[in-house]
C-alpha positions in Angstrom: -53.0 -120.6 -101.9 -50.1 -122.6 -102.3 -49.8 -125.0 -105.2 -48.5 -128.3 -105.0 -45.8 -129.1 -106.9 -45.3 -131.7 -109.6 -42.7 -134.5 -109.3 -41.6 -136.7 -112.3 -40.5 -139.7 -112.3 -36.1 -139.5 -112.1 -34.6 -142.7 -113.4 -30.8 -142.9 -113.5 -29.0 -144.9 -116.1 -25.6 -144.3 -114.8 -24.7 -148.3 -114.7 -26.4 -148.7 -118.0 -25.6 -145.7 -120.4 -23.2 -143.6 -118.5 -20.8 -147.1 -118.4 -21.2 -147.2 -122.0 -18.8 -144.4 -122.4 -16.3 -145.5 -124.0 -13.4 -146.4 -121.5 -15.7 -146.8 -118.7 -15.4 -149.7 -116.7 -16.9 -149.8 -113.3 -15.6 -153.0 -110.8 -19.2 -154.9 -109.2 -18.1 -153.3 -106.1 -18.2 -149.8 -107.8 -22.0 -150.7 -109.0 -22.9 -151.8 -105.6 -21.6 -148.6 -103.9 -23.1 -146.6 -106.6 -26.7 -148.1 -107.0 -26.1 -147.6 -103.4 -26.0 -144.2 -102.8 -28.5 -143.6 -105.7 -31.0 -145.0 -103.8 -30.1 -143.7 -100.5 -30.3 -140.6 -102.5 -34.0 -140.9 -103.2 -33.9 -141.5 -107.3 -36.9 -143.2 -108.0 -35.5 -145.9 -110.5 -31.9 -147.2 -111.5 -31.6 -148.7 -114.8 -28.7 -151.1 -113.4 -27.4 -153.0 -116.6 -27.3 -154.5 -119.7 -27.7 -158.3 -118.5 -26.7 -160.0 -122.3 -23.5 -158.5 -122.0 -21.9 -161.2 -119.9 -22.4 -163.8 -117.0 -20.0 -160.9 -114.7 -22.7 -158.6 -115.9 -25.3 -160.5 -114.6 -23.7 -161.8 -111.4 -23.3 -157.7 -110.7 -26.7 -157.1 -111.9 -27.9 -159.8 -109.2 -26.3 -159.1 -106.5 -27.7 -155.5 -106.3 -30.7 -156.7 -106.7 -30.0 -158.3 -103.7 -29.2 -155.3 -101.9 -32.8 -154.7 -101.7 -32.7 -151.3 -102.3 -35.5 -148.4 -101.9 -35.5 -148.0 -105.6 -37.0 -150.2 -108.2 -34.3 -151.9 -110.4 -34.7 -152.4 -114.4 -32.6 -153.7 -116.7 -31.9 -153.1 -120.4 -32.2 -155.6 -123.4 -32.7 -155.4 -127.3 -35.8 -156.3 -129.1 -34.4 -160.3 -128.7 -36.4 -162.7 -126.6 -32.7 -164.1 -125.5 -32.1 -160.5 -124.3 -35.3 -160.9 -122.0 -34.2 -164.0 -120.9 -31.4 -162.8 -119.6 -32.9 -159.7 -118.2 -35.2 -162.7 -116.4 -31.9 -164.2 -114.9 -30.7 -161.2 -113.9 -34.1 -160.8 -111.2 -34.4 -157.7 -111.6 -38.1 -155.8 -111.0 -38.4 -154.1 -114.5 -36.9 -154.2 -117.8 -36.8 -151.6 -120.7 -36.7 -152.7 -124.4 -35.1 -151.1 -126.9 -36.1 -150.9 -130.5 -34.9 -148.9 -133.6 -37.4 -146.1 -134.9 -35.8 -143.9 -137.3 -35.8 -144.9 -140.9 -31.7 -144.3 -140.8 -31.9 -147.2 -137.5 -34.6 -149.7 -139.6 -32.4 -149.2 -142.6 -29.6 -150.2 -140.9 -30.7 -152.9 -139.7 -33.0 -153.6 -142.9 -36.3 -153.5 -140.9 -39.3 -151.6 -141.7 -42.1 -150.6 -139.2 -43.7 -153.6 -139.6 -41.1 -155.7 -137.8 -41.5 -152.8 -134.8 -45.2 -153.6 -134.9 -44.3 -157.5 -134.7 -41.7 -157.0 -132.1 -44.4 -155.1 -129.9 -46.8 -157.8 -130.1 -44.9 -160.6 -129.2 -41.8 -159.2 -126.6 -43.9 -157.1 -124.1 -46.7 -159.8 -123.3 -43.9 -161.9 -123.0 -41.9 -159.9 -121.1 -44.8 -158.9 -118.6 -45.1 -162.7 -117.7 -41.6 -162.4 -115.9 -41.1 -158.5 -114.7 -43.7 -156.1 -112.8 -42.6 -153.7 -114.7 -42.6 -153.1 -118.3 -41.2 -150.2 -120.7 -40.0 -150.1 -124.2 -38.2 -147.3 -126.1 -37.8 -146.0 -129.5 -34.3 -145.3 -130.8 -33.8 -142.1 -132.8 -36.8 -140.9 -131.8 -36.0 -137.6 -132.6 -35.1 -138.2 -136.2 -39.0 -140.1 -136.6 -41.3 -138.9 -138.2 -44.1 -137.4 -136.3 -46.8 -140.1 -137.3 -44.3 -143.5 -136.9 -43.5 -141.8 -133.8 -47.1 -141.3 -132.4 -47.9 -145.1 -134.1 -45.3 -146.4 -131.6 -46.5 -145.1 -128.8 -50.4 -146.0 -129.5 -48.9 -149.7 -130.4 -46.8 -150.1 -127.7 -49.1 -148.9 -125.1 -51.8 -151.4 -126.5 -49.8 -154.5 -126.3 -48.7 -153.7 -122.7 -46.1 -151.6 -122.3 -46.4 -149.3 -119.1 -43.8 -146.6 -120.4 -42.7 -145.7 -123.6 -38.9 -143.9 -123.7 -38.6 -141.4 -126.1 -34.9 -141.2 -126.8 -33.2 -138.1 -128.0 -30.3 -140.7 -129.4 -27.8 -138.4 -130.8 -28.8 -135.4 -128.7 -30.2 -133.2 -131.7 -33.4 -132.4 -129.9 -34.1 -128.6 -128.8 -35.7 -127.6 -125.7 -39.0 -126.0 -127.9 -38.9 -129.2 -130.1 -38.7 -131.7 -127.4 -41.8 -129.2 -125.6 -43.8 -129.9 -128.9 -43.1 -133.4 -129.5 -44.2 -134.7 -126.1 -47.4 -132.5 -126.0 -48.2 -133.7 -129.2 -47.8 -137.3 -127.9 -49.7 -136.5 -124.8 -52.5 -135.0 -126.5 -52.8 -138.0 -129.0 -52.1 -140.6 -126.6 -52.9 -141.4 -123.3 -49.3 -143.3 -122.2 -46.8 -143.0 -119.7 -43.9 -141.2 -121.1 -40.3 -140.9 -120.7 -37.4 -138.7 -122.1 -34.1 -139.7 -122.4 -31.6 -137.0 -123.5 -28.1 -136.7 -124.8 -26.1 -133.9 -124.5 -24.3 -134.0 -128.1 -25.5 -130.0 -128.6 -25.0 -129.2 -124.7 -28.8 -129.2 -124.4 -29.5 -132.3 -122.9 -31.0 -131.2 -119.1 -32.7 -128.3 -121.0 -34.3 -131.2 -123.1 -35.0 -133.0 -119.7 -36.5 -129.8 -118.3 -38.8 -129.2 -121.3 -39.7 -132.7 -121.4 -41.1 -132.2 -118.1 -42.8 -128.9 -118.6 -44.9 -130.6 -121.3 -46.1 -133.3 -119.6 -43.8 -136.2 -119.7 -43.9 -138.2 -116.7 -39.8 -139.5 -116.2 -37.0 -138.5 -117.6 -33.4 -140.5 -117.8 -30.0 -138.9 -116.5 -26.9 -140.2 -115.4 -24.6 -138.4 -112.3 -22.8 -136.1 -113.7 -23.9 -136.4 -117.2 -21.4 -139.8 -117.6 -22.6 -141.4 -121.3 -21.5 -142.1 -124.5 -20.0 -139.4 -126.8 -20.7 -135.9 -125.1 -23.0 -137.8 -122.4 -26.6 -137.8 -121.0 -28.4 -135.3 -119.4 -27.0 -135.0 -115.4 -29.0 -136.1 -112.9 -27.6 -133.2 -110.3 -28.6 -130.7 -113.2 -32.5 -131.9 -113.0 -32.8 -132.0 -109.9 -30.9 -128.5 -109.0 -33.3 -127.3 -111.7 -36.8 -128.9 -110.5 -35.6 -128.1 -106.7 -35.1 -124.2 -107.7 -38.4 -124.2 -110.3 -41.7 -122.9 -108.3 -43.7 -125.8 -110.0 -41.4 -129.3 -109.7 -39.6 -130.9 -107.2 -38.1 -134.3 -107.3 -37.6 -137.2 -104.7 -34.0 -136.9 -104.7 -31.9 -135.6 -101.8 -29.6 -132.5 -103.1 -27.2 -132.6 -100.4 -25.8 -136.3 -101.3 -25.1 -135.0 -105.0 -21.7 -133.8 -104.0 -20.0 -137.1 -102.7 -21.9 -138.9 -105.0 -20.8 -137.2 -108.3 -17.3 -137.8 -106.6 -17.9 -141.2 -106.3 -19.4 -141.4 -110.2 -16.2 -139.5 -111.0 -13.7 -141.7 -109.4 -15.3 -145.1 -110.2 -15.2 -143.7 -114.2 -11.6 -142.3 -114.0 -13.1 -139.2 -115.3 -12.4 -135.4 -113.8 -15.6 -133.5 -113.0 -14.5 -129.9 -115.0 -14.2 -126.9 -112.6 -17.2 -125.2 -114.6 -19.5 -128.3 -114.4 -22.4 -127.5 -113.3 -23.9 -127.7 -109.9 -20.6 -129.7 -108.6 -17.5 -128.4 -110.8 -14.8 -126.8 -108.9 -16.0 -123.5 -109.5 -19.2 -123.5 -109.0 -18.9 -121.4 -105.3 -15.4 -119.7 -106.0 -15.6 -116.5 -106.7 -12.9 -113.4 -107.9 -14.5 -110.0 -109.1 -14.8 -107.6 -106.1 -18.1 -106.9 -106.8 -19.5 -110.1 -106.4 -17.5 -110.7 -103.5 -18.7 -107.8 -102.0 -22.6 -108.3 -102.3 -21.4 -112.4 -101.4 -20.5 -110.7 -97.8 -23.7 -109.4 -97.1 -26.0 -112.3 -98.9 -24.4 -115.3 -100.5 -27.2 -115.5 -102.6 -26.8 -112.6 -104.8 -24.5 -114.2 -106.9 -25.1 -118.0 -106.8 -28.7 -119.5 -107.8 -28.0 -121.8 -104.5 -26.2 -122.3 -101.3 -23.3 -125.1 -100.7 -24.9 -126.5 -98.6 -27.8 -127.7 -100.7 -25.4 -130.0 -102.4 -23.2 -130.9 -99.6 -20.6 -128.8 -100.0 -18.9 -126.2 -97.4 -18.9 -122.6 -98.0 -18.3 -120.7 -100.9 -14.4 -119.7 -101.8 -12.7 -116.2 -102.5 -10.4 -116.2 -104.8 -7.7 -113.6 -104.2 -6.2 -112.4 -107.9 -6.6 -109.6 -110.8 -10.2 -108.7 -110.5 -10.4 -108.9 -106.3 -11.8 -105.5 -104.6 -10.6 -104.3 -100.7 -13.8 -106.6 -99.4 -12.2 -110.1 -100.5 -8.9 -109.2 -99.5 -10.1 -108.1 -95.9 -12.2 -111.3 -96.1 -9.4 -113.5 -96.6 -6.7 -111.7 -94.1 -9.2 -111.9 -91.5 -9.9 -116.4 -91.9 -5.7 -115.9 -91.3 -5.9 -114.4 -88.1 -4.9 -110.6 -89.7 -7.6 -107.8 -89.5 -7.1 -104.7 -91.6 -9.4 -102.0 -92.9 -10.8 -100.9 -96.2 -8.1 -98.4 -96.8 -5.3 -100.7 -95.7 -7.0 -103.3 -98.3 -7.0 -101.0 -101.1 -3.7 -100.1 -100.7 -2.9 -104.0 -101.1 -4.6 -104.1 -104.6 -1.8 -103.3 -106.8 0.5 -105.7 -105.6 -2.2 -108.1 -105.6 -2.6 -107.7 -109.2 0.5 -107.5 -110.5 1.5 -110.8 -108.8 -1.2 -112.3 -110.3 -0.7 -111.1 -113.2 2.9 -112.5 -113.3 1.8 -115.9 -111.9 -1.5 -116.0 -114.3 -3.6 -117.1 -111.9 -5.2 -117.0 -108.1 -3.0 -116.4 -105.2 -3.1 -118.6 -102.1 -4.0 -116.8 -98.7 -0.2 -117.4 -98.0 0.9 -115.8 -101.0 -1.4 -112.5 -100.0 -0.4 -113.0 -96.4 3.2 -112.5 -97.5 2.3 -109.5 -99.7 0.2 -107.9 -96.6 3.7 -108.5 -94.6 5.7 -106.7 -97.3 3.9 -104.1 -97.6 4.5 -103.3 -93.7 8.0 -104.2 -93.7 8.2 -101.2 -96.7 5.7 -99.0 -95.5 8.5 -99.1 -92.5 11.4 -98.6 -94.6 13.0 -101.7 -93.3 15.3 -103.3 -96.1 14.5 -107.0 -96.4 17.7 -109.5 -95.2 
């Protein structure tokens, strides 16, 4: 019998967190077109600004809310009841408040709990007057203790609040940890919970992942990771990850993730890395002649999943120091030129040597020319 799977909750905070990086500025058109495809995508919710930035903020803020989108819309405000007004000018559907929670945050801003507790009591019941939907999170959650942490999430659930955000603030959490602390919370407390990770230690989707494994009901990202410092856990990540699990699944089309990590990319002015993840640049380009071997007979044997699942093309030899007779024959062949096994091997050393002098891949033309070389000396004709 087959079991269902599970699907969490994916809310992307790409116009919210991932434009806090620093030197991130997206144009309202660029929000638009990315809220956009982020809903056309399938994510469940888009955490679409910070309304008490600015009237521009809200005036971008409104008008994709008037987009109507398949998605429900939050916004973000501080533990300020100006900060909910705002939010309330702003129209969207839900809004998250955000509250310090580690003694380092109360200290800083010379708070105690107490002040959390009061905050609780009076913001969400006024918040809920104005939004359908209503969340609050804990900053530094990770760095709480274990029994202000579960005290927040009793008292937040019990004035109201239909999702508490447990946030991983400066991404120390570790996948076993994060397991722990949200079974613990679950166990203890019957709320709706959310993770939100940062990648500081590289471990953010891993948090996400684990998050999920134990129970928690949503989880933030932002496309391609985008956030402050080393950046959030990446939406294509999760949902590459749940897709490709046996037990979770997710709402969200793979196959727009390409273009729209592009899109993320460009709008940010920030390169997506060759090796990143589920979209880098190298993620379906392969060298070693073994792998492109077993790749010829079943492209799955050394990729966890097909192009196509994110909207890509095929996978790409790579023609250079580690290439077997298969790739070379592979490549000759997409330029018109067929050869056999032996005629391939016989290519390899020059093939290695000229990448070795030019340090890196060589272009079909480049091997083209070398396969004609080889025939013009193999005929002892002198070149001109």
């Amino acid at each position: 019998m087959k079991t269902e799977r599970k699907q969490p909750w994916i809310v992307d905070t790409t116009l919210r967190d991932g434009e806090q990086a620093p030197g991130v500025v997206f144009s309202r058109e660029e929000k638009k077109n990315i809220a956009e495809q982020l809903a056309e995508a399938g994510v469940d919710e888009l955490e679409i600004g910070y309304p008490s930035i600015s009237d521009e903020e809200r005036l971008a803020i409104r008008e994709i809310v008037s987009m109507r989108l398949p998605a429900r819309l939050t916004s973000w405000a501080r533990a300020k009841r100006e900060d909910i007004e705002c939010a309330k000018m702003a129209g969207t559907e839900g809004i998250h408040i955000s509250l310090p929670l580690s003694p380092l945050y109360l200290q800083l801003m010379h708070k105690d709990y107490g002040w959390v507790r009061r905050q609780l009591e009076t913001l969400i019941p006024e918040a809920r007057k104005h939004f359908g939907f209503v969340s609050v999170g804990g900053q530094d959650s990770t760095r709480t203790n274990e029994e202000t942490l579960e005290r927040f999430v009793r008292d937040a659930l019990e004035c109201g609040a239909e999702r508490i955000r447990i946030a991983d603030t400066v991404g120390i959490a570790t996948p076993f940890g994060t397991a722990r602390t949200v079974e613990r919370l679950k166990s203890a407390v019957p709320a709706m919970l959310e993770f939100h990770a940062h990648n500081d230690l590289g471990m953010a989707t891993a948090n996400a992942f684990s998050a999920i494994e134990a129970g928690c009901d949503a989880v933030s990202v932002s496309v391609t990771g985008l956030g402050e410092r080393a950046g959030n856990a990446a939406l294509e990540e999760l949902v590459l990850a749940l897709k490709l699990s046996e037990s979770y699944t997710s709402a969200v089309r793979t196959d727009s993730l390409h273009k729209l990590c592009r899109t993320v990319a460009a709008a940010s002015n920030r390169c997506i890395q060759d090796q990143k993840p589920v979209v880098g640049g190298s993620v379906f380009r392969h060298e070693s002649g073994i792998h492109c071997s077993a790749l010829l007979k079943n492209p799955l044997s050394y990729q966890p999943f097909l192009p196509g699942e994110i909207g890509r093309e095929n996978h790409e030899f790579v023609i250079g120091k580690h290439s077997g007779s298969a790739a070379i024959q592979h490549v000759l062949a997409a330029c018109g030129i067929e050869i056999d096994r032996a005629e391939a091997g016989a290519l390899l050393v020059s093939v290695r040597a000229a990448a070795d002098r030019k340090k890196c891949g060589l272009s079909p033309a480049e091997l083209e020319h070398i396969y004609k070389q080889s025939l013009v000396n193999s005929q002892g004709i002198c070149r001109s």
